[in-house]
Backbone as CSV, one residue per row, in Angstrom:
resi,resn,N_x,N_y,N_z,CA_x,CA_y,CA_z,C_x,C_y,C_z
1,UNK,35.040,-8.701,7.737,33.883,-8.686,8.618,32.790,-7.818,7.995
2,UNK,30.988,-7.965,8.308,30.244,-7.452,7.363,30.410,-6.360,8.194
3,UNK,29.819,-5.068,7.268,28.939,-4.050,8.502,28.466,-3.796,9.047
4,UNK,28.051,-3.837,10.020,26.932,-3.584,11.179,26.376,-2.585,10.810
5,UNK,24.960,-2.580,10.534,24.226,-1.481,9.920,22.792,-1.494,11.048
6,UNK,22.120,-0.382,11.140,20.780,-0.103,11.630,20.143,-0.662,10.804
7,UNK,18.691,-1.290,12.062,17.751,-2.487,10.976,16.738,-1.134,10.666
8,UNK,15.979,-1.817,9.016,15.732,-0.546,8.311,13.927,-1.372,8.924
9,UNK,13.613,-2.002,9.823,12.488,-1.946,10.497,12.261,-1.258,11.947
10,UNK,12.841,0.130,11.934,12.463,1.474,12.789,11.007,1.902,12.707
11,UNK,10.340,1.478,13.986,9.498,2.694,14.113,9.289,3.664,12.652
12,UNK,7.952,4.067,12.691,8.235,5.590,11.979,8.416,6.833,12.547
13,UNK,7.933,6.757,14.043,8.602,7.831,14.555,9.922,8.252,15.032
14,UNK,10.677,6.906,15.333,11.803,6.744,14.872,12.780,7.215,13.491
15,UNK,11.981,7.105,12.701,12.581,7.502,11.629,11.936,8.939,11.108
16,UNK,10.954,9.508,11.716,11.371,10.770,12.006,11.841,11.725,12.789
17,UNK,12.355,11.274,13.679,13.219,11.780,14.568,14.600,12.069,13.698
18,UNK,14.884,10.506,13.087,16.265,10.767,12.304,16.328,11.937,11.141
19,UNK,15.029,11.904,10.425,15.206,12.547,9.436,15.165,14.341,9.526
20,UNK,14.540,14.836,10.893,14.743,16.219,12.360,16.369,16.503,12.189
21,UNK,16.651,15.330,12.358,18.348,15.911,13.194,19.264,15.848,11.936
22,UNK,18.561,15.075,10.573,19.392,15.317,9.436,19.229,16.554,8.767
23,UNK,17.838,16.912,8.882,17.689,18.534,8.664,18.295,19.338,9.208
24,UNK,18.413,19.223,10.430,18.910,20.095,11.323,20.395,20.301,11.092
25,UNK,21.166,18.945,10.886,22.317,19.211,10.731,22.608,20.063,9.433
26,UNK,21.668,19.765,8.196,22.003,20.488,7.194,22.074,22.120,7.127
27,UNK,20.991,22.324,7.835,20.765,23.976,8.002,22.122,24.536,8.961
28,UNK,22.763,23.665,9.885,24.135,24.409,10.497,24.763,24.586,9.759
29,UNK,24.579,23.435,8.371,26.197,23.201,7.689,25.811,24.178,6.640
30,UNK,24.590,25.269,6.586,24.533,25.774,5.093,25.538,27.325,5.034
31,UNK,26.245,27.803,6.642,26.781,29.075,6.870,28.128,28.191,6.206
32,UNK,28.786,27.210,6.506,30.042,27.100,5.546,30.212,26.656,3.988
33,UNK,29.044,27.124,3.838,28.760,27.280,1.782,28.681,28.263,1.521
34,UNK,28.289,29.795,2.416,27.493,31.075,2.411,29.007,31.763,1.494
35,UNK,30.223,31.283,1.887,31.269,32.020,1.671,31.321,32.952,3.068
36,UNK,30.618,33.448,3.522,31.068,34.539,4.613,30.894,34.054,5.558
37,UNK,32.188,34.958,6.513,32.787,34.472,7.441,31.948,33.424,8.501
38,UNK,32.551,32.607,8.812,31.972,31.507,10.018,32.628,31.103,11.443
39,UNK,31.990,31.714,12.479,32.739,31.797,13.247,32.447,30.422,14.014
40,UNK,31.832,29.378,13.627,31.447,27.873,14.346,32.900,27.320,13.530
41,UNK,33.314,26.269,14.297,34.645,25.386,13.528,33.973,24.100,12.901
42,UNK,34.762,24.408,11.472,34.299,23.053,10.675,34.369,21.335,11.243
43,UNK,35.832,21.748,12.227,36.212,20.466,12.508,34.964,19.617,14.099
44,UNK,34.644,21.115,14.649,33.695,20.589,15.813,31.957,20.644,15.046
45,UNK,31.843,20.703,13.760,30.356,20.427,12.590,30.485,19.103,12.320
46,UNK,31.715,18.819,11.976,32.290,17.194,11.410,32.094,16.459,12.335
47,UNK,32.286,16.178,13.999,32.370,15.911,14.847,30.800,15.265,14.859
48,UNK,30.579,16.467,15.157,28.703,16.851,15.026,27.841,15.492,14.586
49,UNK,28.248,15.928,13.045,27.888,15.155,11.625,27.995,13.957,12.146
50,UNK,29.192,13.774,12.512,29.458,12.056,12.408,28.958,11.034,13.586
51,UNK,28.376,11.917,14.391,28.244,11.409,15.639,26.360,11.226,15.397
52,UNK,25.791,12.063,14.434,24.210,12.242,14.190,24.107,10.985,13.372
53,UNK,25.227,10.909,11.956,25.297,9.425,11.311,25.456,8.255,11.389
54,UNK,26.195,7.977,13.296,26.244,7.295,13.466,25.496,6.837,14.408
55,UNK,24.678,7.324,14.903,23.633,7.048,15.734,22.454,6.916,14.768
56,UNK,22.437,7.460,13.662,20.955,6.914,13.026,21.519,5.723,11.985
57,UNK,22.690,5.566,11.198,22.987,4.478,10.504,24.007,3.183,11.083
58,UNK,24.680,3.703,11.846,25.334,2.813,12.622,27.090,3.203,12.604
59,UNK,27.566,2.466,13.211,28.872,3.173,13.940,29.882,2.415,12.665
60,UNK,29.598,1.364,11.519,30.327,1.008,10.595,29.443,1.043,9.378
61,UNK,28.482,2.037,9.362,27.630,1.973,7.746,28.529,2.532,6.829
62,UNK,27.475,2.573,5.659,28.737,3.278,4.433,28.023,4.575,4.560
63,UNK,26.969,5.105,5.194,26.593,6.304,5.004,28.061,7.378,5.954
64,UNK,28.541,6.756,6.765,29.081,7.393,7.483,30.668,7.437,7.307
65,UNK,31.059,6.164,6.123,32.116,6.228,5.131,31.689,7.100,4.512
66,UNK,30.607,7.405,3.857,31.325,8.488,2.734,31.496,9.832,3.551
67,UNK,30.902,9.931,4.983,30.710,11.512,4.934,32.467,11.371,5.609
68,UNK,32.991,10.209,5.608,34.532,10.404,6.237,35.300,10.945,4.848
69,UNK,35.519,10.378,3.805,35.543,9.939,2.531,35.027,11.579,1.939
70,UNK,33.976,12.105,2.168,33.771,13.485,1.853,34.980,14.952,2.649
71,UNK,35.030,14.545,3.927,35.967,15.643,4.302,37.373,15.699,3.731
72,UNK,38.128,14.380,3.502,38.918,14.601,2.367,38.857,14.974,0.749
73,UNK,37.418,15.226,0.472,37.343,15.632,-0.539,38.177,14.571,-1.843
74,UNK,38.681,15.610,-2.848,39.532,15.186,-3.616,41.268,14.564,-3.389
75,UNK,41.570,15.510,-1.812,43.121,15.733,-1.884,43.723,14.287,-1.387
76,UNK,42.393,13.154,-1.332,42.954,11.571,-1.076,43.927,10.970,-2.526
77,UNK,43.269,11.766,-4.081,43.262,11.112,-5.004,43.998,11.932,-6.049
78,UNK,44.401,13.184,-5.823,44.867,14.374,-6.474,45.954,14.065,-6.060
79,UNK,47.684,14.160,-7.134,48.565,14.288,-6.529,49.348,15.851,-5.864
80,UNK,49.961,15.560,-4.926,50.416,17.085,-4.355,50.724,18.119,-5.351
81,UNK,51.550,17.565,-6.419,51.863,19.190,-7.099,50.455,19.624,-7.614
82,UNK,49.490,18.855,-7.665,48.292,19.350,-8.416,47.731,20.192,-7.544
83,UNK,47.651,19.947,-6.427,46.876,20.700,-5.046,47.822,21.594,-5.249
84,UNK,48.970,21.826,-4.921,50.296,22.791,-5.019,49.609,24.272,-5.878
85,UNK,49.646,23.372,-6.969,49.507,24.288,-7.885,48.066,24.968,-7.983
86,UNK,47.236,24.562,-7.517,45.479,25.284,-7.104,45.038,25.040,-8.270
87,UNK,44.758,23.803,-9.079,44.385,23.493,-10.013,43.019,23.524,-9.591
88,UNK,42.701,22.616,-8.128,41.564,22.329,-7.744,41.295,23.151,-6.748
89,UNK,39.575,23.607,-6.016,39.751,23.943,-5.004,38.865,23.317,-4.396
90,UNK,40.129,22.297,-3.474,39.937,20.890,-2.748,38.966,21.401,-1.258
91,UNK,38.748,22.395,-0.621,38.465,22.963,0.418,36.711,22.956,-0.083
92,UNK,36.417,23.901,-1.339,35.632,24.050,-1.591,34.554,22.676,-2.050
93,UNK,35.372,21.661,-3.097,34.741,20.364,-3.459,34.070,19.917,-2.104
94,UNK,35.247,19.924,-1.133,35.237,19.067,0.041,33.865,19.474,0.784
95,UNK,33.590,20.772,1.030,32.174,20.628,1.444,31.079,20.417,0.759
96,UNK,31.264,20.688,-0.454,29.792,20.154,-1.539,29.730,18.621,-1.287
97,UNK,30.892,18.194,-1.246,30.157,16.855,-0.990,29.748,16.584,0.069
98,UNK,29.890,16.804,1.381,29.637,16.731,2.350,27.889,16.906,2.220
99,UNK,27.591,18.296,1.955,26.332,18.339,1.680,25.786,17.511,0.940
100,UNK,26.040,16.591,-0.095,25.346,15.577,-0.931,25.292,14.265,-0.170
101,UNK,26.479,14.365,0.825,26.698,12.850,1.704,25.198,13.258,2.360
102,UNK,25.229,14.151,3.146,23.878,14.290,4.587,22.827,14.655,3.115
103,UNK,22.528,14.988,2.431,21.568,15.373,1.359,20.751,13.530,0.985
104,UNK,21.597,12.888,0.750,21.231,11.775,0.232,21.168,10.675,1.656
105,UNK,21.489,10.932,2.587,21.009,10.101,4.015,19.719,10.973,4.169
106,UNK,19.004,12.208,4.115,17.705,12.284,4.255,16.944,12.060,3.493
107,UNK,17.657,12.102,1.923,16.331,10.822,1.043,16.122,9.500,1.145
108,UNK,17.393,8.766,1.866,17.209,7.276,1.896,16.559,7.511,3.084
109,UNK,16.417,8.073,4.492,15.429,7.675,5.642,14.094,8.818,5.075
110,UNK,14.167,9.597,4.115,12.185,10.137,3.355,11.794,8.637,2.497
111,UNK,12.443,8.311,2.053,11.754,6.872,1.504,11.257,5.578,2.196
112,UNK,12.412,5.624,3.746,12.053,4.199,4.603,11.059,4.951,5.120
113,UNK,10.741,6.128,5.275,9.624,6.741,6.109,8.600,6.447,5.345
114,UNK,8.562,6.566,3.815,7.682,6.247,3.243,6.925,5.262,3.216
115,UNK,8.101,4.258,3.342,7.294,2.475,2.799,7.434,2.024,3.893
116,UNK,7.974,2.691,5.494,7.337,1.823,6.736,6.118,2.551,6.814
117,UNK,5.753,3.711,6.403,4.158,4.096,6.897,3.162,3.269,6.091
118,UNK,3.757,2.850,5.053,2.471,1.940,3.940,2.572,0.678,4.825
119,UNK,3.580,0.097,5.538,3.514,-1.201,5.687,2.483,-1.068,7.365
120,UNK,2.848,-0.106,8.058,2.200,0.636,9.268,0.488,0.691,8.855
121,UNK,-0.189,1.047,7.796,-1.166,1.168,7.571,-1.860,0.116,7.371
122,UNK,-1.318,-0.898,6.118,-1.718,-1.958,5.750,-2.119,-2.725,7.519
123,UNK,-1.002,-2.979,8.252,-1.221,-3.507,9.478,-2.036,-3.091,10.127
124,UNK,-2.214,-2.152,10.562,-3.622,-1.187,11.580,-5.152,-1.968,10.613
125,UNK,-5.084,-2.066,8.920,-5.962,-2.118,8.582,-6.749,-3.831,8.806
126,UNK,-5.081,-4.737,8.668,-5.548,-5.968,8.655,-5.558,-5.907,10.319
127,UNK,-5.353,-5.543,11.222,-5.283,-5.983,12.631,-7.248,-5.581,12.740
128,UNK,-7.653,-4.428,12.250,-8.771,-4.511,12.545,-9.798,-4.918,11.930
129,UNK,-9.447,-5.429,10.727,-10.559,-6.484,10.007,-10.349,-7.767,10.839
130,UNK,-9.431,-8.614,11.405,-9.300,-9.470,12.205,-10.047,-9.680,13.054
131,UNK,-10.827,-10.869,12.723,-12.262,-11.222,14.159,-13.249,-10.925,13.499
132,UNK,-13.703,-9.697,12.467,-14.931,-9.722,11.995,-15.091,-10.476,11.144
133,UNK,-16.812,-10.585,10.885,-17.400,-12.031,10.057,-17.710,-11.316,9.222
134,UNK,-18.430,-12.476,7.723,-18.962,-12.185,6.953,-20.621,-11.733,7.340
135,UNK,-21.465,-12.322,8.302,-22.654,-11.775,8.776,-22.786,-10.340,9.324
136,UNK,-20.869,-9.822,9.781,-21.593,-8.259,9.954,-21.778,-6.901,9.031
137,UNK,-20.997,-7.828,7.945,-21.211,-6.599,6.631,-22.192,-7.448,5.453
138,UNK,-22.755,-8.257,5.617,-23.500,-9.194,4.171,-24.651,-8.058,4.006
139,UNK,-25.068,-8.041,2.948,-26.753,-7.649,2.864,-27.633,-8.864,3.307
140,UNK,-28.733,-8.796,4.019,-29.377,-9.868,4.480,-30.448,-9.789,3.631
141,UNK,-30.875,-9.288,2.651,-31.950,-9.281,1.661,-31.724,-9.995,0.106
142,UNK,-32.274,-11.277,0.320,-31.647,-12.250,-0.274,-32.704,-12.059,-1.721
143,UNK,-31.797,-11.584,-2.835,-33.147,-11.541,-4.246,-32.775,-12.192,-5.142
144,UNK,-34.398,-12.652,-5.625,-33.811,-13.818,-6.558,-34.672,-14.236,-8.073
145,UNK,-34.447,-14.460,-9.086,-35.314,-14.161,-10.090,-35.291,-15.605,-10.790
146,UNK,-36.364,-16.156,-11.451,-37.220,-17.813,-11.938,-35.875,-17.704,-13.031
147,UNK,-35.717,-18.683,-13.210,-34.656,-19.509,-14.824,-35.737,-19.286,-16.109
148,UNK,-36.728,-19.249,-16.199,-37.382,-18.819,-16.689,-37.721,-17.428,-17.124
149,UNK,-37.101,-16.776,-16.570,-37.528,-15.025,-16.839,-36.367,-14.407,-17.860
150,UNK,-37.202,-13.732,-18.588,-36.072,-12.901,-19.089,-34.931,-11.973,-19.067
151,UNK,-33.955,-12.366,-19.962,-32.258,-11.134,-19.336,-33.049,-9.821,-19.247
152,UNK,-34.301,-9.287,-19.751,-34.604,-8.061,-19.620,-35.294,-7.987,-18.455
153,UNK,-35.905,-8.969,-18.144,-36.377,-8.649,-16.626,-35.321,-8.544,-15.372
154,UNK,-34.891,-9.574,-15.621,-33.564,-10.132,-14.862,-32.542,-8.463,-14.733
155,UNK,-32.905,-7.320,-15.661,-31.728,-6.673,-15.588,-32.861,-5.423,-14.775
156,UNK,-34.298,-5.293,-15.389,-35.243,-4.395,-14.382,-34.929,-4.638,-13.015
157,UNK,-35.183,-5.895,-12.661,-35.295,-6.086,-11.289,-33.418,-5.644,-10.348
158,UNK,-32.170,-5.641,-10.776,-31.535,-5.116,-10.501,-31.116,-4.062,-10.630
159,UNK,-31.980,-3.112,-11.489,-32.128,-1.933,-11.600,-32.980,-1.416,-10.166
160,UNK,-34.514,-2.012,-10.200,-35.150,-1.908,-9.188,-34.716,-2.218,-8.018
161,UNK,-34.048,-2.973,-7.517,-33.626,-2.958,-6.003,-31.575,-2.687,-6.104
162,UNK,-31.450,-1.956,-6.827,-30.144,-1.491,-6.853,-28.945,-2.579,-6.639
163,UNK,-28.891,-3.379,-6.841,-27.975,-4.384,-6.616,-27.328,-5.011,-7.904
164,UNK,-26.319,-5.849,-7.554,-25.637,-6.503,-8.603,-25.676,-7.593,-9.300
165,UNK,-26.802,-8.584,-8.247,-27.023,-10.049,-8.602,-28.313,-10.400,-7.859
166,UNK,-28.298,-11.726,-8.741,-29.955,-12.074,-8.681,-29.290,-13.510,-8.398
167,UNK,-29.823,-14.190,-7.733,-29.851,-15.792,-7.530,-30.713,-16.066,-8.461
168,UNK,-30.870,-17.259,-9.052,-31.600,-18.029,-9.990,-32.330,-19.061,-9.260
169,UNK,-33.679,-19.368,-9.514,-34.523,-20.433,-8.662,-35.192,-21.118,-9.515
170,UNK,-35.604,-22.135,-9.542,-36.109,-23.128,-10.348,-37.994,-23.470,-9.703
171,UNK,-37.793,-22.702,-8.687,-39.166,-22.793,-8.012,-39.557,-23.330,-7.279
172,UNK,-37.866,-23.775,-6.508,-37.941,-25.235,-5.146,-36.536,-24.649,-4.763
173,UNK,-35.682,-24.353,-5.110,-34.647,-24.148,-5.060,-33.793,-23.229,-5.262
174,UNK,-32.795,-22.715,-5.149,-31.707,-22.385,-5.839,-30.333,-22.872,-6.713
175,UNK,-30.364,-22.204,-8.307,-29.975,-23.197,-9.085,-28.282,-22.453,-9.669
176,UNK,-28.379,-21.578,-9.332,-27.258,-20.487,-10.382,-27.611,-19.136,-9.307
177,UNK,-26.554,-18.265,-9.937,-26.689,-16.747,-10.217,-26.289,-15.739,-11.147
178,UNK,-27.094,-14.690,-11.494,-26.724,-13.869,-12.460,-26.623,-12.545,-11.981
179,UNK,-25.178,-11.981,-12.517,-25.005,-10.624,-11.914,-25.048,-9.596,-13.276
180,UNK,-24.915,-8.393,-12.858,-24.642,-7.703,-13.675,-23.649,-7.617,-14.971
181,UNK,-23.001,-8.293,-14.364,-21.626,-8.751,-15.273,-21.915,-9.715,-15.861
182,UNK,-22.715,-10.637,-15.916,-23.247,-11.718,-16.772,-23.868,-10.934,-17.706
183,UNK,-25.345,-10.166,-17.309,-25.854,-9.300,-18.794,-24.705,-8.491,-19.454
184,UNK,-24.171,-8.078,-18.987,-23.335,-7.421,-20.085,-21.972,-7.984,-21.237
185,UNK,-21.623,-9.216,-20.588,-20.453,-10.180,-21.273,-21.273,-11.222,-22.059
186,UNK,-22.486,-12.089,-21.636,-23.012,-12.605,-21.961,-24.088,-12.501,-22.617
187,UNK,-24.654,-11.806,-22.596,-25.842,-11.278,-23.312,-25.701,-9.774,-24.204
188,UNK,-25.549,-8.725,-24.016,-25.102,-7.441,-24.389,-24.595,-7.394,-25.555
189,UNK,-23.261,-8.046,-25.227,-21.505,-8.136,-25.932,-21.815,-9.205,-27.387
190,UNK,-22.864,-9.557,-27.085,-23.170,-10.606,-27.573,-24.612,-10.334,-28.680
191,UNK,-25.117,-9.586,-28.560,-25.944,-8.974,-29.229,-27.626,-9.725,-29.447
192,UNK,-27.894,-10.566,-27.990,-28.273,-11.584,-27.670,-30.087,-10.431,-27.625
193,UNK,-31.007,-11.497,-27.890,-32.252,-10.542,-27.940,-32.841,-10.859,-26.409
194,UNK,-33.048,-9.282,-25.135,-32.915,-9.215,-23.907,-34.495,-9.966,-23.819
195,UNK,-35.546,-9.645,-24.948,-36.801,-10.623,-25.060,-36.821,-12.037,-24.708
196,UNK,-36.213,-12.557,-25.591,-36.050,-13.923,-25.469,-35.354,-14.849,-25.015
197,UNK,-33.827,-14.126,-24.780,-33.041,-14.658,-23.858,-33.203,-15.300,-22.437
198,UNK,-33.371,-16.310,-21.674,-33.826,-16.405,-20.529,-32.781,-16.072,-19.550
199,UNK,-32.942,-16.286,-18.265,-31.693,-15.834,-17.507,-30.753,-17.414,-16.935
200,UNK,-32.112,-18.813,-17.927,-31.079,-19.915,-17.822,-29.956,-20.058,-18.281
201,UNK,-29.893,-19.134,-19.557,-28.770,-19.464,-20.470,-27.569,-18.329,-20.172
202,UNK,-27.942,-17.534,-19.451,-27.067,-16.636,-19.062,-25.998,-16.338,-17.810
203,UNK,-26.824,-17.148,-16.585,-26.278,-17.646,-15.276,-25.301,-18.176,-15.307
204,UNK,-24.387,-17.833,-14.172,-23.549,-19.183,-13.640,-23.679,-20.197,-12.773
205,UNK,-23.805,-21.329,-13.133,-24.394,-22.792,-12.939,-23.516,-23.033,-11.379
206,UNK,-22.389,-22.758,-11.437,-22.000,-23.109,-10.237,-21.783,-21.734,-8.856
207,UNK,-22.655,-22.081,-7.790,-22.921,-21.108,-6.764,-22.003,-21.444,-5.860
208,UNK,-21.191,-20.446,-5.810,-19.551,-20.357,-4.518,-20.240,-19.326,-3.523
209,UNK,-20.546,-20.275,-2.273,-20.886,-19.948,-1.163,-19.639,-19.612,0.162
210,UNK,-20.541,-18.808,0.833,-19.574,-18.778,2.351,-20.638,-18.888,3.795
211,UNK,-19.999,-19.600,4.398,-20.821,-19.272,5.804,-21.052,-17.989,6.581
212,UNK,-21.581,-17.503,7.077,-21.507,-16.423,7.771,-20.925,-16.031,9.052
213,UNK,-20.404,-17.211,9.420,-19.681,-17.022,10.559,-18.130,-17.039,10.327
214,UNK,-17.583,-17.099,8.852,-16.145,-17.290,8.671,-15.911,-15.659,8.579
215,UNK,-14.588,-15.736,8.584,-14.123,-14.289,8.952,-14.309,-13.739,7.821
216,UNK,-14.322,-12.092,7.753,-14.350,-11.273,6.337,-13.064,-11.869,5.858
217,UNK,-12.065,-12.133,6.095,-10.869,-12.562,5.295,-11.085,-13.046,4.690
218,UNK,-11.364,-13.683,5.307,-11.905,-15.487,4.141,-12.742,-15.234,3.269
219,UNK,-13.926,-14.831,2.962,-14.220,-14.338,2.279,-13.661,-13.069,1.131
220,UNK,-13.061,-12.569,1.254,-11.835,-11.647,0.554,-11.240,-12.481,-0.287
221,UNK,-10.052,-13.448,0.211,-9.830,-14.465,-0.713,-10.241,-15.188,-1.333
222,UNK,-11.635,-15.664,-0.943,-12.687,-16.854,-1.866,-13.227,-16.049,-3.169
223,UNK,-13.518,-14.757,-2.776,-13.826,-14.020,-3.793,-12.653,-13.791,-5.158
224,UNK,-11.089,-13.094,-4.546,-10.177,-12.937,-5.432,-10.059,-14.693,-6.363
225,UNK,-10.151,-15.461,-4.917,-9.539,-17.014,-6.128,-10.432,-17.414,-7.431
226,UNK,-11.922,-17.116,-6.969,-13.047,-17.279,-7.982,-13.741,-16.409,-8.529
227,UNK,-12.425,-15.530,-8.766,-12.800,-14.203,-9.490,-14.510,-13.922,-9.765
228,UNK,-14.880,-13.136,-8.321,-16.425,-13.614,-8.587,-16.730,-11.870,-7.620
229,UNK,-17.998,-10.995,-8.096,-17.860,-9.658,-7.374,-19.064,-9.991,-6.126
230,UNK,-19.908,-11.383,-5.701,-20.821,-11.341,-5.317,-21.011,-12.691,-4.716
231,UNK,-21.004,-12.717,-3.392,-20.960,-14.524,-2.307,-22.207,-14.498,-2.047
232,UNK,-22.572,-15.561,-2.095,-24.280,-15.854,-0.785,-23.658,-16.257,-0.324
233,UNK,-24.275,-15.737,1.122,-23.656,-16.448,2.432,-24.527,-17.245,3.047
234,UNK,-24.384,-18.431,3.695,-25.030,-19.818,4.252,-25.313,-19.270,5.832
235,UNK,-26.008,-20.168,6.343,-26.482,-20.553,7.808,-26.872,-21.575,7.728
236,UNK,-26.198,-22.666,8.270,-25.841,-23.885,8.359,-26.317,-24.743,6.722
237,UNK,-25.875,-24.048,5.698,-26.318,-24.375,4.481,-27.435,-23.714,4.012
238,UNK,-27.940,-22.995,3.941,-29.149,-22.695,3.497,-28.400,-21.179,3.622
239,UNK,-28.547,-19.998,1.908,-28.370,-18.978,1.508,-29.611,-18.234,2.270
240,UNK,-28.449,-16.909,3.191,-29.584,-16.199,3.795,-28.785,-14.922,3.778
241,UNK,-28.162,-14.576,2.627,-27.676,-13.417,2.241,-26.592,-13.170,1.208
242,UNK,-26.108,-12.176,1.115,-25.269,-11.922,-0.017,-24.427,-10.877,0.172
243,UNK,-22.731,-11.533,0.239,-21.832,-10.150,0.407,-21.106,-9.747,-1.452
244,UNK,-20.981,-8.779,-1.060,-20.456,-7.992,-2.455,-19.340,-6.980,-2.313
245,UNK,-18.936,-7.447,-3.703,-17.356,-6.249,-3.511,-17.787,-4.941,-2.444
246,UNK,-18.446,-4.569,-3.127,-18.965,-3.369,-2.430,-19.535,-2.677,-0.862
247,UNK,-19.767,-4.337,-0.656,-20.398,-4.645,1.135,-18.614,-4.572,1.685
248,UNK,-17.271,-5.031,0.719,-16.356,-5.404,1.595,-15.378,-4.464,1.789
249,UNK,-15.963,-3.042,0.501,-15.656,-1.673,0.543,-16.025,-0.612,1.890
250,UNK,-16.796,-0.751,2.032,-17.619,-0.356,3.648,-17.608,-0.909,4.555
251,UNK,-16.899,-2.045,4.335,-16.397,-2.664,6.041,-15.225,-2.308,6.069
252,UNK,-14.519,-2.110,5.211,-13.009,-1.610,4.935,-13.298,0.134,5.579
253,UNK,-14.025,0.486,5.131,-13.942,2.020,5.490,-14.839,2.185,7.082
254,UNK,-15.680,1.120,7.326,-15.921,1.367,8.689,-14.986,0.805,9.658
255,UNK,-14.295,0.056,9.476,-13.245,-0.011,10.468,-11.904,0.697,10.775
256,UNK,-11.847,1.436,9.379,-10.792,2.730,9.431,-11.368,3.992,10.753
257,UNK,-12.527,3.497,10.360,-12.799,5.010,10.905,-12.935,5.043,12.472
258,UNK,-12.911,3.413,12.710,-12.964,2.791,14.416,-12.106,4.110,15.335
């Protein structure tokens, strides 16, 4: 038959509660290591022990085999004349391990404490990005520079209004965009002259849009799939803004702070 074990999806306050009473038990058990005298009985500590292990791991775990498995120490596996003879001192082994049994049940519940609080966080974070749009974090200041102009202008003007990307316009339209990351891979890296270069030859031809009413999620992923740091966002087709890694950095941190 398997073991019946505690599910390791506890609460975290749950699992610090457990990891309280594993401390706790350790600090009773540190007067029968001291060597001097102890007037508490080992056998009503054991009692104790086993009753704290089995309420936080379960009434057939192996955490609570070994701490059985620890009070016999060695003298399960030693034959008698060896004990006889005080080769070993089975009394003494017998509680060191004991302490390593409860020693190593409060690192395995400091670690589930660990990685249920990451999984605890992640959740709080996606529960409250949930429902918001891309229209409440976009920049609504839509900039945009002629196919005609130069990578050196093209890189002033995002200097001048601090941003990362420029839409490309043909002078009726919108045709491309060029970000920051275009002058520098494409033009820069490239040793391309910022004079003469236009920002036709430098753009990316194809513009990956989002609506503004789809959720920030969605947008999150459209971005990771088309490895791209910068969306225009639509109203009913027509670009009337622009979200950026950076817009989805500050919605991330304003909803922490809800």
């Amino acid at each position: 038959m398997a073991k019946r074990v505690k599910s390791s999806d506890e609460p975290t306050e749950v699992l610090s509660r457990h990891i309280e009473r594993i401390r706790e038990t350790l600090l009773e058990f540190q007067p029968f290591l001291s060597r001097r005298k102890v007037t508490a009985s080992l056998e009503a500590f054991d009692e104790q022990a086993e009753e704290v292990l089995s309420e936080t791991f379960g009434g057939a775990s192996e955490e609570l085999e070994a701490y059985h498995y620890a009070k016999l120490g060695e003298a399960g596996i030693i034959p008698e004349e060896a004990q006889e003879a005080g080769t070993h001192n089975l009394d003494r082994e017998s509680l060191h391990q004991r302490k390593q049994v409860l020693e190593s049940c409060l690192a395995q519940l400091d670690l589930k404490k660990t990685a249920r609080a990451g999984r605890d966080w992640r959740k709080t974070v996606g529960e409250r990005i949930d429902g918001r749009t891309v229209a409440e974090f976009m920049s609504s200041e839509v900039r945009s520079v002629h196919k005609s102009a130069s990578i050196k202008e093209a890189g002033r003007l995002l200097q001048k209004w601090r941003i990362g990307s420029l839409l490309v316009d043909d002078g009726s339209r919108y045709i491309g965009i060029i970000t920051d990351t275009d002058l520098s891979r494409k033009a820069v890296a490239k040793g391309l002259d910022p004079n003469a270069t236009t920002v036709l030859s430098c753009m990316s031809k194809a513009v990956v849009t989002i609506e503004d009413s789809e959720p920030l999620m969605e947008a999150l992923k459209l971005m990771k799939k088309e490895s791209i740091r910068h969306l225009p966002v639509t109203e009913d087709g027509t670009i009337i803004g622009v979200l950026s890694v950076g817009d989805l950095l500050r919605a991330y941190e304003k909803v922490l702070e809800l």
